[in-house]
C-alpha positions as CSV (number, residue, x, y, z in Angstrom):
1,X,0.0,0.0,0.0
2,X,1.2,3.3,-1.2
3,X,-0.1,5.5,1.1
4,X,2.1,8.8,0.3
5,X,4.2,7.7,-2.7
6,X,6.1,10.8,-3.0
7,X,7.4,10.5,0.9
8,X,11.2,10.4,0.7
9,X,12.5,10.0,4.9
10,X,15.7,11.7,3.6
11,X,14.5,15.3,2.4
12,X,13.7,17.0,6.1
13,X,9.9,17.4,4.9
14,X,6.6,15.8,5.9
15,X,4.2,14.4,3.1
16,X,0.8,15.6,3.1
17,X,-2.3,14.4,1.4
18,X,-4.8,16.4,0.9
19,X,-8.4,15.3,0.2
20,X,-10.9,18.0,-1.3
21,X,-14.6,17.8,-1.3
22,X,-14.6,13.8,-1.3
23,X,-17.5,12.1,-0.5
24,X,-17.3,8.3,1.4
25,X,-18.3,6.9,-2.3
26,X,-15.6,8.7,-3.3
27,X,-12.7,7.1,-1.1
28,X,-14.3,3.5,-1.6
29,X,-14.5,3.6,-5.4
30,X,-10.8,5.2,-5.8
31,X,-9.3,2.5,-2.6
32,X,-7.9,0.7,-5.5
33,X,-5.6,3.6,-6.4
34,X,-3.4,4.3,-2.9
35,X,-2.0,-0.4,-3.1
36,X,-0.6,1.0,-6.1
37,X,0.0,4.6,-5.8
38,X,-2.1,6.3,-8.2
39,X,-4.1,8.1,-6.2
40,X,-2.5,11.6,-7.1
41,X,-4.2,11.5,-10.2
42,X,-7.9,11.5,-8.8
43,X,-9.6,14.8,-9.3
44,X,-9.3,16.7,-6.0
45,X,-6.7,14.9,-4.7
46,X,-3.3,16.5,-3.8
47,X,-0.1,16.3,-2.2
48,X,2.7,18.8,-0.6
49,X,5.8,18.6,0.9
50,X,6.1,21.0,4.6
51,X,8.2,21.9,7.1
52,X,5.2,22.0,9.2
53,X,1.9,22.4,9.2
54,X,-1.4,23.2,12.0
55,X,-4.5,21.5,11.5
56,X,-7.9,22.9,12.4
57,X,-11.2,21.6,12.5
58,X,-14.1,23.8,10.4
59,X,-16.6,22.6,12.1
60,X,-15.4,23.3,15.9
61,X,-17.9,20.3,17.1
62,X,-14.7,19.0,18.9
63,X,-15.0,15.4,18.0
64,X,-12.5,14.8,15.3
65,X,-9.8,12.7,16.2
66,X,-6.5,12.6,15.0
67,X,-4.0,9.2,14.5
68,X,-0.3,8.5,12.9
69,X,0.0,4.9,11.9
70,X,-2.5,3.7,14.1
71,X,-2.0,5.5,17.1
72,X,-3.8,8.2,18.3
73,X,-2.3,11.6,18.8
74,X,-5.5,13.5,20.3
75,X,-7.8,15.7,19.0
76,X,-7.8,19.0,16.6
77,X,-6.4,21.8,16.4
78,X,-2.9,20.0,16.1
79,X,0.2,21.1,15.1
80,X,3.2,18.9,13.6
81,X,6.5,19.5,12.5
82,X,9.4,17.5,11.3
83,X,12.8,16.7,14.1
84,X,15.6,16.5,11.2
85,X,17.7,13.0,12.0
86,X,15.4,12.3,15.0
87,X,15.0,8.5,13.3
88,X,18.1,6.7,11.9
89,X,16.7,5.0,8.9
90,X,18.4,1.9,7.5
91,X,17.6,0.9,3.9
């Protein structure tokens, strides 16, 4: 699974995907697309490399969750930013 194909863990950013006005249909019918990466091609789907970015929630019902990987991190707003060399990757 290709989540964020464009990710490189050497370049000192952080890989964001951004999902405009999708609909659940949406996300089911294009699943296909992120096992193999092609996802960037759907219409209204983009990605950016950052330094850092803050995350806010429109709404400001206070229920939206965030997670990394699984785990959760709490709730929005939420800020993250990248630690250069904070992980020694081995490939």
């Amino acid at each position: 699974m290709k989540i964020v194909p464009n990710a490189d863990p050497s370049n000192r950013s952080l890989e964001v995907v951004i999902l405009q006005d999708f609909k659940w249909y949406d996300f089911i019918l294009n699943l296909h697309k992120i096992y193999n990466g092609t996802y960037l091609t759907v219409k209204n789907v983009t990605s950016r490399s950052v330094r850092s970015i803050e995350v806010e929630e429109v709404s400001c019902s206070g229920s939206i969750y965030v997670q990394s990987d699984g785990e959760h991190l709490g709730f929005l707003p939420r800020k993250f930013h990248i630690l250069p060399a904070a992980i020694e990757m081995i490939c």
